[in-house]
C-alpha positions as CSV (number, residue, x, y, z in Angstrom):
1,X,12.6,-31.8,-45.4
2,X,15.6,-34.6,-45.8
3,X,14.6,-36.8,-48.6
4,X,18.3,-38.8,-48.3
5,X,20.5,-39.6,-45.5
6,X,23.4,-39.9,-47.5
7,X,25.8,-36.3,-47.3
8,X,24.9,-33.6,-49.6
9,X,28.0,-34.0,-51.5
10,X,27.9,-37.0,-54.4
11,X,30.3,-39.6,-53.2
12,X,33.5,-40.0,-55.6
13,X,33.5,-43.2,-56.9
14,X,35.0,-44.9,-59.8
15,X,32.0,-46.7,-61.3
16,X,28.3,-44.5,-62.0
17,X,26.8,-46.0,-59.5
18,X,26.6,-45.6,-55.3
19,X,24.1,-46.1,-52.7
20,X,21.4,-43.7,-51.2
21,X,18.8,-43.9,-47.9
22,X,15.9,-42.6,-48.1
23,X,14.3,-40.9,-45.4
24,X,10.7,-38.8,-45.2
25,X,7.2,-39.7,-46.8
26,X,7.0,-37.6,-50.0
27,X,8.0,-40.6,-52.9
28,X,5.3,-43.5,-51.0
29,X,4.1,-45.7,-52.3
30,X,7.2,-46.2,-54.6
31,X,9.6,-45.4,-52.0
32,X,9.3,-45.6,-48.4
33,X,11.4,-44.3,-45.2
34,X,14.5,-46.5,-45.1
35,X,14.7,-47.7,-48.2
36,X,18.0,-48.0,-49.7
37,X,18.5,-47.1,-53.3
38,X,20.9,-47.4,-56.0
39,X,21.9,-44.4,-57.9
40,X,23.1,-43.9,-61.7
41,X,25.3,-40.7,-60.9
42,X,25.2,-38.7,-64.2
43,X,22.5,-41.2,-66.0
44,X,20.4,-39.1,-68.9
45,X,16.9,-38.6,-67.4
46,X,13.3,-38.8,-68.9
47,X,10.2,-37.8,-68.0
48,X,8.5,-40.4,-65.1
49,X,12.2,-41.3,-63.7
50,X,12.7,-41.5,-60.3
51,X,15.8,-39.2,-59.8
52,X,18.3,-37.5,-57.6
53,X,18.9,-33.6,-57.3
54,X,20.2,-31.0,-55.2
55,X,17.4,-28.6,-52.9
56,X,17.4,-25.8,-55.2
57,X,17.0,-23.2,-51.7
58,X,19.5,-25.8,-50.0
59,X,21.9,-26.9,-52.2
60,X,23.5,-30.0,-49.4
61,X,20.4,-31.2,-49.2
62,X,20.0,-33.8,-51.5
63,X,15.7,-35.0,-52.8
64,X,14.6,-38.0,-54.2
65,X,11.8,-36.7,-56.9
66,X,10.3,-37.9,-59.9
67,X,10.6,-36.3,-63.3
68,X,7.6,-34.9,-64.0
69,X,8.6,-33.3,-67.3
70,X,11.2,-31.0,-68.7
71,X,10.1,-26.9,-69.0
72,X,12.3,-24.2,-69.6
73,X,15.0,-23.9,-67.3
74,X,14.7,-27.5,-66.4
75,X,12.7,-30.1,-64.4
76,X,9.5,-29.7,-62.9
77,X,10.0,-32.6,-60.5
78,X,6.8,-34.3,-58.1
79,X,6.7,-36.5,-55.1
80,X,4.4,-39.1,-55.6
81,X,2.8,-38.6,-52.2
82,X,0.8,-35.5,-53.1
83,X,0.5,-34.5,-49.7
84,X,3.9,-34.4,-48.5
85,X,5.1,-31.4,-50.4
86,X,8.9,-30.3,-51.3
87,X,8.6,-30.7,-55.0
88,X,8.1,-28.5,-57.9
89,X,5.3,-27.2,-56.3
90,X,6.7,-25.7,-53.5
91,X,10.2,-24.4,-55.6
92,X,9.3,-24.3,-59.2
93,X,11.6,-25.7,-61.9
94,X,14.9,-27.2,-60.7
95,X,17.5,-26.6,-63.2
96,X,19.3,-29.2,-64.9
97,X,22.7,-28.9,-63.7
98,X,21.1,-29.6,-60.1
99,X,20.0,-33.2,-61.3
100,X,22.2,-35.3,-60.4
101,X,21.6,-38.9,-61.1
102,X,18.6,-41.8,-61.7
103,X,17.1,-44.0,-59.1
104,X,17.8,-47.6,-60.7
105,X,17.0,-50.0,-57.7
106,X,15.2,-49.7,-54.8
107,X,15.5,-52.2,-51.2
108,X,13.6,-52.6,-48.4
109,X,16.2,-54.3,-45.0
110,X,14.4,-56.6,-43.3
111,X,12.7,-55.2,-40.4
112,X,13.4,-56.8,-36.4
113,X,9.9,-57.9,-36.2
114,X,10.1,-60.1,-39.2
115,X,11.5,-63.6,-38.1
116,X,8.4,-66.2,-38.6
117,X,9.2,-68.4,-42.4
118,X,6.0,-66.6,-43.8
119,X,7.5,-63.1,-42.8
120,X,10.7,-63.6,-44.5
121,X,9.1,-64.8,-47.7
122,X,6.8,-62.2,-48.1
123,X,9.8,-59.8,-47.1
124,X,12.2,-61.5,-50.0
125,X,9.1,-61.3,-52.9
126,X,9.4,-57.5,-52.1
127,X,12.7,-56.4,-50.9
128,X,14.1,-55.9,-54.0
129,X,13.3,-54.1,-57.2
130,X,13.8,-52.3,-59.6
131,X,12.6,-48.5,-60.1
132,X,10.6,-47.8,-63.2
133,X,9.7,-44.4,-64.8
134,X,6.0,-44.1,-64.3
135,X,4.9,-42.7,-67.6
136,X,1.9,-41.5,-65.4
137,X,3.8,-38.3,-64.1
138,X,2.7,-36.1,-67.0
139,X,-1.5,-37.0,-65.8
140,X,-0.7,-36.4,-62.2
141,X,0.9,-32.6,-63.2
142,X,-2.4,-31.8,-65.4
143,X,-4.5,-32.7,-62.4
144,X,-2.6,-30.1,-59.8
């Protein structure tokens, strides 16, 4: 199951940073089909962050999962829609050299059907934002 558009190679750019699309259901409410992200490439990760990694079965397939909390071997990572699967869950740990960078930003294009004044406003509060680790992940785990 896609979790990014983008090709499963990282691009090569000169600053840390590059875009990402997201596409399937397993990160809502924090992150929803068509978002577009921002991406530190190579950014030091902590448990809650939302991050990038590489499909430990499918290697150029790159997932948008968040950081549960480190175990040996690596990263036990979780989507935050429970019911969506492809995490941890479904692979195990994903090793840390498979991690590839940190969701910093997150934003939502405008959609077609959103032209009246009150539509645009609500759609500008929201569009953009940035992506916090939810220090939350480490309840979540204990509960599955």
């Amino acid at each position: 199951m896609p979790e990014l558009s983008q090709g499963g190679e990282r691009p090569r750019a000169l600053l840390p940073f590059g875009p990402a699309e997201v596409t399937g259901p397993s990160m809502v409410p924090t992150l929803h089909h068509g978002d577009r992200l921002l991406v530190h490439w190579g950014a030091g990760v902590r448990p809650g962050d939302v991050v990038v990694l590489r499909h430990p079965f499918q290697q150029d397939l790159l997932v948008v999962k968040r950081a549960a909390e480190r175990r040996e071997g690596g990263w036990w990572v979780l989507g935050d829609n429970a019911y969506a699967g492809g995490d941890s869950t479904d692979y195990g740990v994903v090793p840390e050299d498979l991690v590839l960078g940190r969701v910093r930003f997150r934003y939502r294009p405008r959609r077609a059907d959103q032209r009246s004044p009150l539509a645009l406003v609500r759609w500008a509060l929201s569009a953009a934002r940035p992506v916090f680790a939810d220090r939350s992940a480490s309840r979540r785990l204990r509960a599955r």
